[in-house]
C-alpha positions in Angstrom: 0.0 0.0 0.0 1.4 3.2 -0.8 1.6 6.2 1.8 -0.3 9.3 0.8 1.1 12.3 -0.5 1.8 15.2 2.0 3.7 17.7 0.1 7.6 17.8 -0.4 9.2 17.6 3.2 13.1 17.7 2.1 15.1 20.3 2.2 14.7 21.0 -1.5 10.6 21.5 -0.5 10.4 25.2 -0.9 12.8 25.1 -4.2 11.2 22.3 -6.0 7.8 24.0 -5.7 9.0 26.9 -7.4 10.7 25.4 -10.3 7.1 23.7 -10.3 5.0 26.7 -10.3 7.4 28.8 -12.7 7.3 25.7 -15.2 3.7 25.8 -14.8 3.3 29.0 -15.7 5.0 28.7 -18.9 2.9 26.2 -20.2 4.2 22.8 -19.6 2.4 19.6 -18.0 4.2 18.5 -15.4 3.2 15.1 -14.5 6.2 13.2 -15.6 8.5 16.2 -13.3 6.5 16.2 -10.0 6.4 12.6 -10.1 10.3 12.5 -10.3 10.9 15.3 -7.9 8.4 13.8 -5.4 10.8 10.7 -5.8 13.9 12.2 -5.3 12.0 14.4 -2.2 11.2 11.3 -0.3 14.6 9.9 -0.8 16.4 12.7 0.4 13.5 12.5 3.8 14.4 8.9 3.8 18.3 9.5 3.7 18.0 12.1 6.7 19.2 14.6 4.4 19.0 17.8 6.5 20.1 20.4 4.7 21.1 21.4 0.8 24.3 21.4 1.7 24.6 17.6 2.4 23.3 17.3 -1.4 26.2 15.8 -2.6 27.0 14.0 -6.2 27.4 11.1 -3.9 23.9 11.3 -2.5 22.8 11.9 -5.9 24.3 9.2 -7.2 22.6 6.9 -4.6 19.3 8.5 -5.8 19.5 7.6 -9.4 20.6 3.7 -8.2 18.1 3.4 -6.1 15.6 4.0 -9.0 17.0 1.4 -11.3 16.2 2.1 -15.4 17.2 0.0 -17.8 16.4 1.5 -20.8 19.4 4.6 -21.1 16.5 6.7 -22.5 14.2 6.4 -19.0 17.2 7.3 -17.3 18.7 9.8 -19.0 15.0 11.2 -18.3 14.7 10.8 -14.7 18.4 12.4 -14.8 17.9 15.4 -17.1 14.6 16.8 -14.5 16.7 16.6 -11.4 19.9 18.4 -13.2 17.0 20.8 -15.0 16.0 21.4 -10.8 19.4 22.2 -9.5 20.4 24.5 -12.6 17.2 26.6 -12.2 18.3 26.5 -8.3 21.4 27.9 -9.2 20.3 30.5 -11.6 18.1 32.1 -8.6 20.9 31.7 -6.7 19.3 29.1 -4.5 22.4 26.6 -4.6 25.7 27.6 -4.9 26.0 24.7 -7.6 24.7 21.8 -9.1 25.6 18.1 -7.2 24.8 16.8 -10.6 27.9 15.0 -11.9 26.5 12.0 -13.2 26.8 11.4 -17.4 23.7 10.6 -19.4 24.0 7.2 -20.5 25.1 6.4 -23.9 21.9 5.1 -26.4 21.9 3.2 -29.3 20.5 4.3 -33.1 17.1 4.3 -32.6 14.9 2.4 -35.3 13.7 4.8 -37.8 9.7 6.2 -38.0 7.3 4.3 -40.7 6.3 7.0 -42.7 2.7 6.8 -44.9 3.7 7.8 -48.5 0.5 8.9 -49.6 -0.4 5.9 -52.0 -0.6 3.9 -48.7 -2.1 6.6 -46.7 -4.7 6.1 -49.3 -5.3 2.8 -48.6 -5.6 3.4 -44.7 -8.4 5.8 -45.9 -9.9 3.4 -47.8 -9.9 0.7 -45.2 -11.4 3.0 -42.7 -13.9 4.2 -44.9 -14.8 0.3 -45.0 -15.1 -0.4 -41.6 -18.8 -1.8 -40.9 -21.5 -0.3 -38.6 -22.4 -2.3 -35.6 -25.3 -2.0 -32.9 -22.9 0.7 -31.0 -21.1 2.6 -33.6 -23.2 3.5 -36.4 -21.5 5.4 -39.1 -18.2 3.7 -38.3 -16.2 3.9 -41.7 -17.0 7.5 -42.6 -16.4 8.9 -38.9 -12.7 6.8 -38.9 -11.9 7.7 -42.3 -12.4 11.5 -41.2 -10.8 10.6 -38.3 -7.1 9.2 -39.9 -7.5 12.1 -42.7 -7.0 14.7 -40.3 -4.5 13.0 -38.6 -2.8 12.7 -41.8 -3.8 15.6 -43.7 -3.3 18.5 -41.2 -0.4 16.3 -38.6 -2.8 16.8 -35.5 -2.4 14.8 -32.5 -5.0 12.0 -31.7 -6.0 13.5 -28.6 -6.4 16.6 -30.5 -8.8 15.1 -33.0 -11.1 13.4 -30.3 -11.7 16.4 -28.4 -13.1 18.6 -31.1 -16.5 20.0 -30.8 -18.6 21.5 -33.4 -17.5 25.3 -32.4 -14.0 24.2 -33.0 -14.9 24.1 -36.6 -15.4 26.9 -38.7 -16.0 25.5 -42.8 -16.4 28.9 -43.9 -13.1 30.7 -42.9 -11.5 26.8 -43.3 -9.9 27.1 -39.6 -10.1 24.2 -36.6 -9.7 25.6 -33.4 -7.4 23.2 -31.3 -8.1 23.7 -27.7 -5.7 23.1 -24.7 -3.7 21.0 -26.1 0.1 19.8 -24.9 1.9 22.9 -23.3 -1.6 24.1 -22.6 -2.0 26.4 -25.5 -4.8 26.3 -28.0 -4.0 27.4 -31.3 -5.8 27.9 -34.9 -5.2 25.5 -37.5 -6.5 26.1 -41.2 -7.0 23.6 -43.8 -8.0 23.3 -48.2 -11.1 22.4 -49.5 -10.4 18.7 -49.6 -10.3 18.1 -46.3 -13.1 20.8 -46.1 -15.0 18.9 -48.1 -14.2 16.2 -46.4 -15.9 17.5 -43.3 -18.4 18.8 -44.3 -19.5 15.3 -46.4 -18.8 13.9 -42.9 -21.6 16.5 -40.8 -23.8 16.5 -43.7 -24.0 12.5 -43.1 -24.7 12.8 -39.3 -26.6 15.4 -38.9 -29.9 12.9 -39.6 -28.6 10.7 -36.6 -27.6 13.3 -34.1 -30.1 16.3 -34.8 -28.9 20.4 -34.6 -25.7 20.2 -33.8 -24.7 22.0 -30.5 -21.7 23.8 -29.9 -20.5 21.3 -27.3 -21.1 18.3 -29.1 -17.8 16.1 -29.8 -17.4 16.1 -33.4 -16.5 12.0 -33.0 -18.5 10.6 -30.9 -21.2 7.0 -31.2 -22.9 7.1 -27.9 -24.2 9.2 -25.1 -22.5 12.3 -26.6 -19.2 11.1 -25.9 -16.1 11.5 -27.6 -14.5 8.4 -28.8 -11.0 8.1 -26.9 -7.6 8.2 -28.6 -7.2 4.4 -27.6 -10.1 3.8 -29.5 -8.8 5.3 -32.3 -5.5 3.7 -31.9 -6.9 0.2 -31.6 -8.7 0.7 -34.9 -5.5 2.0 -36.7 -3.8 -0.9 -35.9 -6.9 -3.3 -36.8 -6.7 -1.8 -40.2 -2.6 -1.7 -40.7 -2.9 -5.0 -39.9 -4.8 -6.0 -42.7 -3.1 -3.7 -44.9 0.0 -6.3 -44.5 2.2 -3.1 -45.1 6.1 -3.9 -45.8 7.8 -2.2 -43.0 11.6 -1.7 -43.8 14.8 -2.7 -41.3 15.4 -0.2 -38.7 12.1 0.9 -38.9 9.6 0.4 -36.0 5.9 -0.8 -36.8 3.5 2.0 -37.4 1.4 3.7 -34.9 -1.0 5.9 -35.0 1.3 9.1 -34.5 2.9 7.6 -37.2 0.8 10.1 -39.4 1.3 12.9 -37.7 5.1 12.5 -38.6 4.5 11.9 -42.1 2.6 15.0 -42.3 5.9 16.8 -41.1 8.7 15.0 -43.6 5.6 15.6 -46.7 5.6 19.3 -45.8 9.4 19.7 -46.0 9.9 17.6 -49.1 6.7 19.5 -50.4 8.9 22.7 -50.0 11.8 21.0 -51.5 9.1 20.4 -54.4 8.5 23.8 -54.8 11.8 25.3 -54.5 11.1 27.1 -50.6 13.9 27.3 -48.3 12.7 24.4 -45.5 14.7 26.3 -43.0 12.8 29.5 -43.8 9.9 28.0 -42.9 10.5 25.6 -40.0 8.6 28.1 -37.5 5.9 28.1 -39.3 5.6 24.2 -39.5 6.2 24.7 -35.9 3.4 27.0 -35.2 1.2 25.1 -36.5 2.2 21.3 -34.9 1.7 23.3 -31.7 5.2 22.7 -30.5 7.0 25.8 -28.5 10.0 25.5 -30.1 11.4 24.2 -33.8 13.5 22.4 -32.1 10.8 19.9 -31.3 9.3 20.1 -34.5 13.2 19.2 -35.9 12.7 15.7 -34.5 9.8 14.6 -36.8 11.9 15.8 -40.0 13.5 12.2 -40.4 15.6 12.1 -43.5 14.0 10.0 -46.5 15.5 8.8 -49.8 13.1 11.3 -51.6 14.6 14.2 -49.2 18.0 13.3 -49.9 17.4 13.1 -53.8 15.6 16.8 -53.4 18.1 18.2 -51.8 20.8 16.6 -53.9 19.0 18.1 -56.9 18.9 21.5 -55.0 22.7 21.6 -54.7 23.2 20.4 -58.2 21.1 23.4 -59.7 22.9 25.7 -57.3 26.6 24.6 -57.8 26.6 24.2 -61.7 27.3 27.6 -62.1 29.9 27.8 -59.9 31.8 24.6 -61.2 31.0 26.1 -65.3 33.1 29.2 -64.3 36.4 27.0 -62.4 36.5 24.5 -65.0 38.2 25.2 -68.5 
């Protein structure tokens, strides 16, 4: 039986709630941090740590092997929020410095993302769209099908998609409004008239089931006004990739259903490539409208393809020729 929680009790207490409250401010969840502060908290109350200044890299050290990871990535993790708490601690001039000493561990390649060309995106579409009604779920191929084209189309997040409501949709100005999402931000996200169209095939079709649609009303939903959960939707994506018996390369880990978001992101860039825009020009604006703060974050869905490579090798021909016409005799 675990004991209840009573608040941080180490000497840290005061510090850690800060760098809680300040992170919290700016926009970040925080479940994954408190849970690994409250961790390192009871350890230090465990270890009759008294004061910061018996912190020490060997105390530390004893902290991170008492919470054995296997995986380099989990502890590398657990590792990078306690250094992230001492370094704020020291910027506020809280700690004179950081006990941190230990090294991240070393990790291997990771396997590369599948990515869904869009001749087999098609097919996922197509196998959604197929999907038979039953007693509970009435309209199930259609509302699927819209589901897995947003997710493809406009590189939302599944959670995103399952918690829109009919006043996050506005057909004539061609915006979704995404609500709350990760980092707790909302932001507007605009799309053609295919996957307009789409949409509004997709309302027209419900509207005899449901009635007037309220403002409230989850866009995806079968029963009781609900909206269908994202492990719903995974759970079908995988149903349907499995009987798509798609060829997933070496080094490349099975899809999943985020596995569309991601190709939205490498089809935008080689799009731009396409079309002869600088990608880095535009990497905020692929950012902005993920929803990631940063373009750093958006940088780790840009996975390098065959078709980006020959792009880019294309790019560099067309620019150098000129160059290597006036060196060469």
């Amino acid at each position: 039986m675990t004991s209840r929680w009573t608040g941080f009790r180490s000497p840290l207490a005061a510090g850690i709630e800060m760098f809680l409250i300040h992170k919290q401010a700016l926009g970040y969840h925080l479940r994954t941090t408190e849970s690994a502060l409250r961790l390192l908290d009871r350890f230090l109350v465990e270890q009759h740590v008294e004061t910061i200044e018996a912190i020490t890299p060997a105390v530390l050290e004893a902290f991170l092997a008492s919470r054995p990871r296997i995986a380099p990535h989990s502890f590398n993790q657990l590792l990078g929020i306690v250094a992230r708490l001492f370094d704020w601690l020291i910027a506020r001039d809280l700690m004179p410095r950081s006990p941190v000493q230990v090294k991240p561990r070393r990790t291997t390649a990771s396997r590369l993302p599948f990515l869904f060309d869009p001749p087999t995106a098609r097919r996922l579409l197509d196998a959604a769209g197929a999907l038979p009604d039953t007693r509970n779920t009435p309209c199930r191929g259609l509302t699927y099908r819209t589901i897995f084209a947003l997710l493809y189309g406009l590189g939302l997040r599944v959670g995103e998609v399952a918690r829109l409501r009919m006043k996050d949709i506005d057909l004539p100005r061609q915006l979704l409004v995404v609500r709350e999402t990760k980092f707790a931000k909302s932001r507007l996200v605009p799309f053609g008239p295919r996957i307009g169209a789409l949409v509004a095939d997709y309302l027209e079709h419900q509207t005899p089931r449901i009635g007037p649609w309220i403002d409230n009303l989850p866009i995806f939903s079968f029963r009781k006004r609900r909206p269908v959960s994202p492990g719903t939707i995974s759970t079908i994506f995988h149903e349907l990739v499995s009987q798509l018996v798609l060829s997933v390369p070496a080094g490349t880990r099975p899809p999943c259903v985020h596995s569309l978001r991601h190709a939205f992101a490498v089809g935008t860039l080689l799009h731009w490539y396409r079309q002869g825009v600088d990608p880095g020009s535009r990497l905020l604006q692929l950012a902005t409208f993920m929803g990631h703060v940063n373009p750093r974050s958006t940088a780790v869905y840009l996975t390098i393809t065959t078709d980006l490579l020959t792009e880019a090798s294309q790019r560099f021909e067309r620019w150098a020729e000129p160059l290597i016409h006036q060196v060469m005799p």
